[in-house]
C-alpha positions in Angstrom: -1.2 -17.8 -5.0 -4.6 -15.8 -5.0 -4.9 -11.6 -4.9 -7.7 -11.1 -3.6 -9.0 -7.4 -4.2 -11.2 -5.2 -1.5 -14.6 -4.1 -3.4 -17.7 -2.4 -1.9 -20.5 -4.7 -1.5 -23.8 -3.6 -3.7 -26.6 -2.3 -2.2 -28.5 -4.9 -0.2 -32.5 -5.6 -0.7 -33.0 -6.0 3.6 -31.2 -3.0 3.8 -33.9 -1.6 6.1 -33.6 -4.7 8.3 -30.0 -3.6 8.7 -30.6 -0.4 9.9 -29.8 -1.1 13.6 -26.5 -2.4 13.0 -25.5 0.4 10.2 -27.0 2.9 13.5 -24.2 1.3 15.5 -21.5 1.4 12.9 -22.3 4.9 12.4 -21.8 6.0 16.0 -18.9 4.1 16.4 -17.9 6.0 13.6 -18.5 9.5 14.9 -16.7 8.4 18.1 -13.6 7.6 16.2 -13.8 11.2 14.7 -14.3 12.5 18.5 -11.1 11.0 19.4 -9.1 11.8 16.7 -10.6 15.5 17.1 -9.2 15.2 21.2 -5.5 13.7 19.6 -5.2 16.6 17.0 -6.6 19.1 20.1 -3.9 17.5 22.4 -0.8 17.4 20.0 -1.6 21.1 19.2 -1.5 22.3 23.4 1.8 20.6 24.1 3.6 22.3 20.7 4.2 25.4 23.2 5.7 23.5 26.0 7.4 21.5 23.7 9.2 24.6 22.2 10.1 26.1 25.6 12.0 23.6 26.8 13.8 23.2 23.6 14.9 26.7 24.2 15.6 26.2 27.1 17.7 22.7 26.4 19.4 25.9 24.1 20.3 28.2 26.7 21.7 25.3 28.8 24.1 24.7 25.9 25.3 28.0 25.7 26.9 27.6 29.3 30.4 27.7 29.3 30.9 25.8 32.0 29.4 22.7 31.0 31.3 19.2 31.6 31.5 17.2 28.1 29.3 14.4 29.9 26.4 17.0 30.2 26.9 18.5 27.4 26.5 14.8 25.6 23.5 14.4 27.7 22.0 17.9 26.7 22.4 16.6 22.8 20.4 13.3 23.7 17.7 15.7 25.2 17.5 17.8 22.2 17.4 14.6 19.7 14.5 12.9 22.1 12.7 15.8 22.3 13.5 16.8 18.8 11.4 13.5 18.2 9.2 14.3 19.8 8.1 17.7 18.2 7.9 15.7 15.2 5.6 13.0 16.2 3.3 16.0 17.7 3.2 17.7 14.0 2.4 14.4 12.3 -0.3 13.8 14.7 -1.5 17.5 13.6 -1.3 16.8 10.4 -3.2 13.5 10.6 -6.4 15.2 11.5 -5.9 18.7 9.7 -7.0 18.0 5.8 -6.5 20.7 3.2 -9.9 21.7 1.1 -8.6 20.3 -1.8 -6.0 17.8 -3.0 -2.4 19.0 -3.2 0.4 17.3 -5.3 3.0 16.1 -4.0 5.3 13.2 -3.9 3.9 9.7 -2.9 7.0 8.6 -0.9 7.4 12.1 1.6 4.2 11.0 2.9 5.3 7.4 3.8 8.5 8.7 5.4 6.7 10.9 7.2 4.3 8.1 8.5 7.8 6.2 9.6 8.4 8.8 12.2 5.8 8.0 13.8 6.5 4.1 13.7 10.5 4.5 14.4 10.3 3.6 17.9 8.7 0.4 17.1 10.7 -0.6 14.3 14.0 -0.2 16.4 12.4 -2.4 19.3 11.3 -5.1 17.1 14.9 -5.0 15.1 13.0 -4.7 12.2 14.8 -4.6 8.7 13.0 -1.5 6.3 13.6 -2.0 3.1 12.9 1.0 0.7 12.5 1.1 -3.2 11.2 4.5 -3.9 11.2 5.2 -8.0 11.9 8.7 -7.9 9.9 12.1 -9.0 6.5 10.1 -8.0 3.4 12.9 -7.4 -0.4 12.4 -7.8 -2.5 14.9 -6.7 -4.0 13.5 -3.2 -5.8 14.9 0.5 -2.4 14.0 2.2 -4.3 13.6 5.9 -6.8 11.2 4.4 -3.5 9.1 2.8 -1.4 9.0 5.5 -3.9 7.6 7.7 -4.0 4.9 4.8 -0.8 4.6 5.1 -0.2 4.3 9.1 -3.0 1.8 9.3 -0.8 -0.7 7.1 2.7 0.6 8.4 1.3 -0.5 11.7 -0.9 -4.2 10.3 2.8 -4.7 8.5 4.9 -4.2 11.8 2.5 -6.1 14.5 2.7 -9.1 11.9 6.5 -8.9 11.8 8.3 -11.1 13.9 11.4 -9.5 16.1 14.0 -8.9 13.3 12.3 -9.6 10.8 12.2 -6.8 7.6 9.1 -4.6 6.1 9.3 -3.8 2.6 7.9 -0.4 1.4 7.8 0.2 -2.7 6.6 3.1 -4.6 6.4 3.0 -8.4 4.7 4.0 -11.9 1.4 2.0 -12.7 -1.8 1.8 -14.9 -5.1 1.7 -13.6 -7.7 -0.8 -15.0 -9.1 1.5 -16.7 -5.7 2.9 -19.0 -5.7 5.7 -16.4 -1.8 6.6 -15.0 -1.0 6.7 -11.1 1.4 5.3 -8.3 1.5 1.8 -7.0 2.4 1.7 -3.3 3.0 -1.7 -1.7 3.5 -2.3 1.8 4.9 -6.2 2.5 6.2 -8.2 5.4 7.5 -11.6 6.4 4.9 -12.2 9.2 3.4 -15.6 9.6 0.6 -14.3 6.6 -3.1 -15.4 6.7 -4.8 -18.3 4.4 -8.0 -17.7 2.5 -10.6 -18.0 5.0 -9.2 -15.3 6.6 -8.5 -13.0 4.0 -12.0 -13.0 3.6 -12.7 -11.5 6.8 -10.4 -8.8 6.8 -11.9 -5.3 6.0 -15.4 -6.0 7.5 -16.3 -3.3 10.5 -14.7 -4.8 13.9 -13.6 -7.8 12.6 -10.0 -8.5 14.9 -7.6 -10.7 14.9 -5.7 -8.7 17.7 -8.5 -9.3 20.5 -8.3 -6.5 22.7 -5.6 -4.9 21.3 -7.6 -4.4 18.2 -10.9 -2.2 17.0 -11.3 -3.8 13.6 -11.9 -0.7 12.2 -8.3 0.0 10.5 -8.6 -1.5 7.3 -12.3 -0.6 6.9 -11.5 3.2 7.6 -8.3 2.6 5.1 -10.3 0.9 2.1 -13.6 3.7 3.0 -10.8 6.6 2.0 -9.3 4.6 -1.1 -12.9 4.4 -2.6 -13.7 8.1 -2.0 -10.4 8.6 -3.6 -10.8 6.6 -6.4 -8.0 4.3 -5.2 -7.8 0.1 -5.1 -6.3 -1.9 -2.5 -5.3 -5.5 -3.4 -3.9 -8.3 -1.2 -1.9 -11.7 -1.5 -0.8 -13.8 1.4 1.6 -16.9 2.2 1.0 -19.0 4.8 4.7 -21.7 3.5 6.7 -23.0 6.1 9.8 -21.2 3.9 7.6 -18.8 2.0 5.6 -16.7 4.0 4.1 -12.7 4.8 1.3 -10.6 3.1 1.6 -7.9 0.7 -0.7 -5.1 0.2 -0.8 -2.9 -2.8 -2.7 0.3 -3.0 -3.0 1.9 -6.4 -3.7 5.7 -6.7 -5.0 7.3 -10.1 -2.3 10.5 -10.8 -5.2 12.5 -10.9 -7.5 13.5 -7.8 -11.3 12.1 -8.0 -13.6 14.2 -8.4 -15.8 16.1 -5.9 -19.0 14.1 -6.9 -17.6 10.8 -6.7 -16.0 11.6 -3.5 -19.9 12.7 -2.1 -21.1 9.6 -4.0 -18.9 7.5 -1.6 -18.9 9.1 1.4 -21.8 6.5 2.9 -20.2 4.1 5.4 -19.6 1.0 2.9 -20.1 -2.7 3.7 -17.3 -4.9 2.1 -16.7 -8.0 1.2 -13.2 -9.7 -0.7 -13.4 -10.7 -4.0 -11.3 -13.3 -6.0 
């Protein structure tokens, strides 16, 4: 077995001879932000409709009248749409990031990122497996993490076959450096990926989902984790009997500070390290 960890490349020498393709990157980039603008924009106009017909779901209830079949069905309605409010906040709170980080506890931010993947996980009969050591809180820019966290919530259930399980894990680490912090791993029992391919991953628009896919996920995830002062760190099986990937994020307790998160706010090129 190899872990493979996701670095920033150094600075290049031809950099200048790059320029057209960093150009590119860079409005690809700011198109990304345009649409998650619209997303935010959109989840915040339907909150109002969304509330009316929950009261009016209410008021329904409040009939007397009411057969026990409809009332059963007016219950359904309020769950559904009950889920539905909630996805529409989480897409809020996706795009709405606090000035500065906040403390709180590692694991209410991957629960909340679940909601958002429930659906899915119910279609694909997938297994969720939770280990969350308890009372774990770093101070973090909760928008910026649970966009780390969706984008390998969702890697983790498109690799899982139909029943098959996704392990989530949160729990007390050291940094390289001595420093304290949380480990969070994210693990499934997909069909994995072999070297040459764990190469690849994290490079802008690099796909292995064709169409489906932008390539830009875990290049947008590992750009946050550097700001951050976070690692991310990868193994893979490819067995017949033993097989999935495993990713591993580790964030420092305390929140980096404002000039390293300037220093790394560039759009990186990366490459995967042994």
């Amino acid at each position: 077995m190899r872990v493979f960890r996701m670095q920033p490349n150094q600075p290049e020498s031809e950099g200048a001879q790059r320029l057209p393709e960093a150009t590119r990157d860079l409005l690809r980039a700011n198109q990304l932000i345009a649409i998650g603008q619209l997303a935010g924009s959109i989840a915040h106009e339907i909150n109002n409709p969304l509330e009316a017909i929950a009261n009016l779901l209410y008021l329904m209830e409040q009939d007397k009248d009411l057969s026990t079949q409809s009332r059963s069905y007016l219950k359904l309605a309020e769950q559904e749409l009950g889920r539905v409010i909630q996805i529409s906040k989480q897409t809020l709170n996706f795009y709405r990031e606090t000035p500065s980080p906040v403390t709180m506890q590692v694991s209410d931010l991957m629960e909340e990122v679940l909601v958002l993947y429930s659906r899915r996980l119910q279609e694909k009969q997938i297994q969720l497996h939770r280990r969350y050591h308890p009372q774990q809180k770093v101070a973090l820019f909760p928008g910026e993490m649970r966009q780390v966290f969706a984008n390998l919530v969702a890697n983790a259930v498109e690799a899982c076959p139909r029943g098959g399980g996704l392990w989530l894990r949160v729990h007390p680490t050291v940094m390289g450096n001595g420093q304290r912090g949380v480990r969070v791993t994210v693990a499934d029992n997909g069909s994995g990926m072999d070297p040459a391919l764990l190469r690849k991953i994290g490079r802008p628009f690099f796909t292995t989902k064709g169409q489906q896919g932008t390539g830009l996920g875990l290049w947008v995830t590992m750009s946050i984790l550097s700001r951050n002062g976070s690692k991310l760190r990868v193994r893979s099986h490819t067995g017949a009997e033993r097989h999935g990937t495993v990713f591993s994020i580790l964030i420092p307790a305390e929140a980096a500070t404002v000039s390293h998160r300037e220093s790394m706010c560039h759009l990186p090129r990366w490459r995967v390290a042994s």
